[in-house]
ChimeraX commands (.cxc) that place a marker at each C-alpha (Angstrom):
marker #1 position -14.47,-4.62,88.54 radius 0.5
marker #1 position -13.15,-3.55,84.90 radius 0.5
marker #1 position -16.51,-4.29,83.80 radius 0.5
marker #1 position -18.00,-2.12,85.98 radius 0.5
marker #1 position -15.72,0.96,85.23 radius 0.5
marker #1 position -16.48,0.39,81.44 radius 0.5
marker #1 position -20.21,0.49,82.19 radius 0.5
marker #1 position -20.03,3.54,84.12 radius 0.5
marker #1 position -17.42,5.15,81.57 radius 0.5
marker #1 position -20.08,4.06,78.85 radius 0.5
marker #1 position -23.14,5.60,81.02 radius 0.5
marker #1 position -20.96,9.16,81.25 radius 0.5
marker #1 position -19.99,9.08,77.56 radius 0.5
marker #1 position -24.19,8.88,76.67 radius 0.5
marker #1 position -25.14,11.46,79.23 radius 0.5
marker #1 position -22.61,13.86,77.23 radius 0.5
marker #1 position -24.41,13.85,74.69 radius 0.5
marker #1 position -27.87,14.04,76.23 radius 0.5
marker #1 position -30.11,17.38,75.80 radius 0.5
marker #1 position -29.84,18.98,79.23 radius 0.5
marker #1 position -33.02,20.75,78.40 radius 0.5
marker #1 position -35.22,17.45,78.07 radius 0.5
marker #1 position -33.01,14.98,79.32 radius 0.5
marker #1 position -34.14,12.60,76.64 radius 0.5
marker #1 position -32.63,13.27,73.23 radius 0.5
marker #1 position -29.47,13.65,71.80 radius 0.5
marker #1 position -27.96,16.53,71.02 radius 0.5
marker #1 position -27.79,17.70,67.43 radius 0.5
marker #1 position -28.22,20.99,67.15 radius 0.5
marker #1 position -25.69,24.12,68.21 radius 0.5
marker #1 position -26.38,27.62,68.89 radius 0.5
marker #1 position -24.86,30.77,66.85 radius 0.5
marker #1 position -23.21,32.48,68.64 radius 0.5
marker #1 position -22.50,31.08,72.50 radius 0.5
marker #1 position -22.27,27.10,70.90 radius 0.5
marker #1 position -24.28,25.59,73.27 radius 0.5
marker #1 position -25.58,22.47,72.35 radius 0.5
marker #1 position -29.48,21.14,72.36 radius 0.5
marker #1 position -31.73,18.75,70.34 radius 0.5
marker #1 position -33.72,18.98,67.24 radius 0.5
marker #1 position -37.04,19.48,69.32 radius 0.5
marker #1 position -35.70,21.70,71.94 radius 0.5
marker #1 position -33.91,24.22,69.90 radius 0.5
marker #1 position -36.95,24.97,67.57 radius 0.5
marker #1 position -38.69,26.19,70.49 radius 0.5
marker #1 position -35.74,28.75,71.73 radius 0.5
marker #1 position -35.02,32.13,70.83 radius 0.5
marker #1 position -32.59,32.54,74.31 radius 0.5
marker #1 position -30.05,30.25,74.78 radius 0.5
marker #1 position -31.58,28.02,78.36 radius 0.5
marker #1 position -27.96,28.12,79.05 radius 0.5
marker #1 position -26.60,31.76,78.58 radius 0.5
marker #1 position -29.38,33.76,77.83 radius 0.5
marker #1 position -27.70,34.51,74.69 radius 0.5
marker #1 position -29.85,35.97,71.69 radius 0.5
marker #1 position -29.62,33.26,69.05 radius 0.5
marker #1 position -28.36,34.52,65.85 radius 0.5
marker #1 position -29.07,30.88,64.30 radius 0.5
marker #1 position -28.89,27.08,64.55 radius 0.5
marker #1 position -26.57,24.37,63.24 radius 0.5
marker #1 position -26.80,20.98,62.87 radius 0.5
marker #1 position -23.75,19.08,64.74 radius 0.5
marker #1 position -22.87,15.46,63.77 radius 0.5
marker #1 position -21.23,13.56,66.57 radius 0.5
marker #1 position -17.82,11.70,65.34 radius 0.5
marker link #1:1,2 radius 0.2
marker link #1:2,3 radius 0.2
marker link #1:3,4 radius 0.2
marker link #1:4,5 radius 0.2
marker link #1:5,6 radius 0.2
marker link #1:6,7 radius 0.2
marker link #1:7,8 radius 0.2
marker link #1:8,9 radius 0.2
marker link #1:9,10 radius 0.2
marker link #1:10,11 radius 0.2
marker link #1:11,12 radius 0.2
marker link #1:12,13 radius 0.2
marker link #1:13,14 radius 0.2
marker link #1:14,15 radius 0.2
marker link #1:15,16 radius 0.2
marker link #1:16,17 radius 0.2
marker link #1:17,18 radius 0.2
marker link #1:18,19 radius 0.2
marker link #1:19,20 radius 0.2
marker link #1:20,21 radius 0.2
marker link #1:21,22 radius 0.2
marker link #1:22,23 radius 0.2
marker link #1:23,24 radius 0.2
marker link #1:24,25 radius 0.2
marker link #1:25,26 radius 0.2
marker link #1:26,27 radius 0.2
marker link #1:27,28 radius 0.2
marker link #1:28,29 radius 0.2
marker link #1:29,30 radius 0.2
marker link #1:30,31 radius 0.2
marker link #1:31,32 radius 0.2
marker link #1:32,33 radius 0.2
marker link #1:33,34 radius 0.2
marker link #1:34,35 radius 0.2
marker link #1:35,36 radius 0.2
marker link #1:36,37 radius 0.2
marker link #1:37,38 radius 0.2
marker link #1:38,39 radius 0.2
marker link #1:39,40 radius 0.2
marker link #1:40,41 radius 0.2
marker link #1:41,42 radius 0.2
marker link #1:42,43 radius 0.2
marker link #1:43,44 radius 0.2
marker link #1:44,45 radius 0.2
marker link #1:45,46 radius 0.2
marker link #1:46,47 radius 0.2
marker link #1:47,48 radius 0.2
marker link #1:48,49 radius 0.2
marker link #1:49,50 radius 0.2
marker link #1:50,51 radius 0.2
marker link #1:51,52 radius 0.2
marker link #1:52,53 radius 0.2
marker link #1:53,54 radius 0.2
marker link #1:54,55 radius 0.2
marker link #1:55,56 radius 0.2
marker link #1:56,57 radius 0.2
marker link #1:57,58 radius 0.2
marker link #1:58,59 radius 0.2
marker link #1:59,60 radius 0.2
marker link #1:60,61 radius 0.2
marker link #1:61,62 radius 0.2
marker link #1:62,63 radius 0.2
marker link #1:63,64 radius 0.2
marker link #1:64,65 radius 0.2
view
């Protein structure tokens, strides 16, 4: 039972920090100004935020701890 609940703890943890544009990737990148979060691949081929619709001023590159 514990190892169950670490598996599915460990399965939430990894979809956190999965693109929710491609479902595939990992996000990396942020958006100036609303801080949503995307991949490398995705967020080269924004100018809207998916999320928001926010004009984007500018990407940055986010390092997960």
């Amino acid at each position: 039972e514990k190892a169950e609940s670490a598996v599915k703890e460990a399965d939430i943890a990894k979809a956190a920090w999965s693109c929710r544009v491609c479902l595939n990737n990992e996000v990396n990148m942020t958006i100036v100004p609303c801080g949503h979060v995307l991949c490398n691949r995705c967020s080269s081929s924004v100018s809207r935020c998916p999320f928001c619709r926010t004009q984007v001023s500018k990407m940055m590159k986010i390092f997960r701890p």
